[in-house]
N, C-alpha and C positions, 0 to 999 in steps of 0.2 A: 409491230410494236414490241419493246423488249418485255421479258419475263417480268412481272413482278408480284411473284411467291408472298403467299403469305407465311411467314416463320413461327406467328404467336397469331394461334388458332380458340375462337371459341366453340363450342359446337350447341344449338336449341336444341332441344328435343322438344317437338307437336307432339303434344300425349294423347290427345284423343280427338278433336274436330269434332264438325258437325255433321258430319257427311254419313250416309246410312252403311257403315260399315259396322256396326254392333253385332247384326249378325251372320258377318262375314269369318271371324277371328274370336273363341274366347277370349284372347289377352287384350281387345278393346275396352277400356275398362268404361264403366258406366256410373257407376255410385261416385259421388263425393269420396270416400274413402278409398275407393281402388283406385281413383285419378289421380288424388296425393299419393299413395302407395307407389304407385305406375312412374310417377313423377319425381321420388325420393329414389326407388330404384336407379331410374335414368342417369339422375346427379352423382350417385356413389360409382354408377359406371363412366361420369366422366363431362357429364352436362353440366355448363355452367348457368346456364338459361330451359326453365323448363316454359311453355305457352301452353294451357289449358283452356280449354274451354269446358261447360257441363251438360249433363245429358241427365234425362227422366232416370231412376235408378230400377225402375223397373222394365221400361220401353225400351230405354237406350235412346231417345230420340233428342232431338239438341234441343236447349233450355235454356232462359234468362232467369233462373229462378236466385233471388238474393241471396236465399240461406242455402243455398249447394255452393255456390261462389264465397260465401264468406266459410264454410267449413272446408272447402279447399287447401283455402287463404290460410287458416290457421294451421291444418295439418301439416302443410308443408313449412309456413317459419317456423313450427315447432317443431321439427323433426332435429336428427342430429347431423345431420350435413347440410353444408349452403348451400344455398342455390338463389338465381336472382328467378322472382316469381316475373310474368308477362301475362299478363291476361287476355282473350281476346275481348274488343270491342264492335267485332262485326256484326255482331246480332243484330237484329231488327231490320233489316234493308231487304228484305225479300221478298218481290213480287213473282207471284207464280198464275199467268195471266190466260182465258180463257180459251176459245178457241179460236183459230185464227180468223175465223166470220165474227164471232163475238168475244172480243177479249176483256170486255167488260159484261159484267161483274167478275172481278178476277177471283181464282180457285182459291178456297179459304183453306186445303189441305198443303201448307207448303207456305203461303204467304203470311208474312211477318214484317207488320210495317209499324215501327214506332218514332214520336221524335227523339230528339238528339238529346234530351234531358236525361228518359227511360234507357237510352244504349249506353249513355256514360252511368247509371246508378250503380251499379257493383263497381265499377272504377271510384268512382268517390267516397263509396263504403270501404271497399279492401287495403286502397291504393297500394297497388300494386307498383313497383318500381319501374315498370316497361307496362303497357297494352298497345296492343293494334290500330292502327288506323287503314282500312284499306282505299286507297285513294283513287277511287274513280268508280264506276259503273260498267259494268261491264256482262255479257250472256254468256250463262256458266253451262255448265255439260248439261244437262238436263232441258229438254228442246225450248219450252217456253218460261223456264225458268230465268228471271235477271237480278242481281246482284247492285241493289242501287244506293249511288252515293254522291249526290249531287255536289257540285263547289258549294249551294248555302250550305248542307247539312256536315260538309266535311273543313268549312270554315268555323261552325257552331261548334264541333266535337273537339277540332284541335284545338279553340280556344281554350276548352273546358279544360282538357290535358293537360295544358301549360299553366294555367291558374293552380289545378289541383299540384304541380310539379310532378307527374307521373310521365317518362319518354314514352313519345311513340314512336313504336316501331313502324316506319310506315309501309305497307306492302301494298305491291308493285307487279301488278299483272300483267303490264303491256308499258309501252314507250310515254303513250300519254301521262300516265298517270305519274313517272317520274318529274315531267313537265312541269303538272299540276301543283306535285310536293314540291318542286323548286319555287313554285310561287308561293304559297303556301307561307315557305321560310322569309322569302323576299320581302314580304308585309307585315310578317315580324307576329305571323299567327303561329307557327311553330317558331323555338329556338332552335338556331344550326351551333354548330355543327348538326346534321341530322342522322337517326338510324335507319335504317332500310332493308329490306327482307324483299329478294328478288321470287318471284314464283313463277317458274316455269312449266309449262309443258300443261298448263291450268288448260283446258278446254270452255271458253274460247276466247285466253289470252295469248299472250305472247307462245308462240310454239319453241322447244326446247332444243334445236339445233343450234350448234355453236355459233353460227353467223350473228344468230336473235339474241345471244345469252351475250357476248361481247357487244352488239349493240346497248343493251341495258346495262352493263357495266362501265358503258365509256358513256352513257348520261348521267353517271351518278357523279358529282360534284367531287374532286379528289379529296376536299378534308372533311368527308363523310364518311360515316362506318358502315359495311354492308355484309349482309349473308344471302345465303340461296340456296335454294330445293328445288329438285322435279319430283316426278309423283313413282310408285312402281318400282321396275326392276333402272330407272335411270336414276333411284334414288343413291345410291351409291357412288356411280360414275362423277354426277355432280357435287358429291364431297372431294372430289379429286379434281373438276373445272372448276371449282369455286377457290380451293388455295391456289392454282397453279395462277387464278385471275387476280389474285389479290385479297381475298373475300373469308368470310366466316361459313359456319354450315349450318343447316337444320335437318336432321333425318327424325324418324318419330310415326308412329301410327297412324297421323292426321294424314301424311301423302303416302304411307307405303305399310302394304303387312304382312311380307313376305320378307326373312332374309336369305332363299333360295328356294329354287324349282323344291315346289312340295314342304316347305316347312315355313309354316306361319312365325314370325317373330314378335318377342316382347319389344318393351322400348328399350329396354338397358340391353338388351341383345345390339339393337342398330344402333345405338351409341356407340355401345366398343366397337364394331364392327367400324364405325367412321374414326373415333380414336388409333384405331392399328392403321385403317390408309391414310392416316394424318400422320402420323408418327413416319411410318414406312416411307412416307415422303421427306422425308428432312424436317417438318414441323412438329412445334410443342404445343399441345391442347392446357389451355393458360384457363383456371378455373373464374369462378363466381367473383371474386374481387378483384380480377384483374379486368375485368370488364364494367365492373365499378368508376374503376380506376379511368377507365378509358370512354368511359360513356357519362360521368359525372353521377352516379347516382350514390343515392344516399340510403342501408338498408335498416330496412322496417323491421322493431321488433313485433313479439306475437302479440296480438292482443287477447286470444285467450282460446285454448287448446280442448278440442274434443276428446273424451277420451275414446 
């Protein structure tokens, strides 16, 4: 297939996830106000899209809690540089199930099961310009841990998205779940064009070899917008398969927190770091309104500022 370079690059930054890396890294940020901080940082180095999630501010452990999401929400449109905010909406879909003789009653440390009302509530409080949708079900790195997202409850959520006008971003673990998003659009439960966030190398999705990462590139619909991330020390590499495939980036402390043997990175660290191999490449990192521009959104002002 011939080249087709991306020229006019955005890049995410994943500020923090929910994964137990708090305390792996100090610069995991944890409070509501280091995640904005963490996230304004990112953007001044070069983020047009930041994706947060929240975490307990004393645990670090991941959180639905309303008012960490809405003091987010405001610290960041109140700050002094743009940025288009994404929230995640993956929360609540977590079974973590017993033993493999009795996997009922499933383990209450770890499992997080709500409906689609409670996972969409901070989206409908903040409205965020961009949240997530992860579109399928799928068994994440942790043995008996699964990641669930049925067609009803991922028909119920994206409807909700499209009422409130907030894009989803839809990510995309494995080949199915592209599938799924194309129907999805086809029934007219998302609006297309659609956005897309590829995730590779996720254990135990799609594996991050170039064979599998061009396969999920050539499912993606051609008048659709897309980015991608592996996790780790590929997370760099794939700011580099991702223009060369056509695509946008995400790098960020959610898949990786390290920007070299022996040195833990910020987020505004791996930003520039993906900014200079974007550049070095022949491409321009096109900020927060040009993705406006390109994804149709409309931004929000603050509604009212922490001090």
């Amino acid at each position: 297939m011939p080249l087709a370079m991306n020229r006019e690059v955005f890049i995410t930054c994943a500020v923090t996830g929910s994964g137990a890396t708090q305390d792996r890294s100090p610069h995991v940020p944890r409070s509501p106000r280091q995640i904005a901080d963490s996230a304004i940082a990112a953007a001044k180095a070069g983020a047009a899209v930041v994706h947060c999630h929240v975490r307990d501010p004393e645990t670090g452990a991941p959180s639905r809690k309303l008012d960490h999401y809405r003091e987010v929400t405001d610290r960041i449109r109140g700050a002094e540089v743009d940025v288009v905010l994404n929230l995640t909406a993956g929360m609540g879909g977590d079974i973590v199930f017993g033993s493999t003789e009795a996997p009922f009653p499933v383990n209450p440390a770890g499992t997080d099961m709500v409906g689609a009302t409670e996972r969409m509530a901070h989206v409908a409080e903040c409205l965020p310009e961009i949240c997530t949708l992860d579109c399928g079900t799928m068994n994440f790195a942790e043995a008996d841990y699964v990641m669930t997202n049925t067609p009803g409850m991922l028909r119920a959520m994206g409807g909700m998205m499209t009422a409130l006008g907030v894009k989803p971003e839809i990510e995309a673990f494995d080949t199915g779940h592209l599938w799924f998003a194309k129907q999805l659009v086809a029934e007219g439960t998302l609006a297309g064009p659609a956005l897309v966030q590829l995730c590779m190398g996720v254990p135990w999705g799609a594996p991050n070899d170039l064979n599998t990462f061009m396969a999920m590139v050539n499912a993606v619909p051609s008048d659709w917008c897309w980015s991608a991330f592996s996790l780790g020390r590929d997370q760099m590499p794939y700011v580099a398969a991702a223009v060369l495939a056509g695509g946008n980036v995400r790098v960020g402390l959610e898949d990786n927190l390290w920007l070299g043997k022996g040195q833990l990175a910020t987020n505004a660290q791996l930003v520039e770091r993906a900014v200079t191999i974007i550049e070095n490449m022949g491409a321009r990192v096109v900020g927060p309104q040009a993705v406006r521009d390109r994804l149709g959104l409309v931004k929000r002002a603050p509604q009212g500022v922490t001090a």
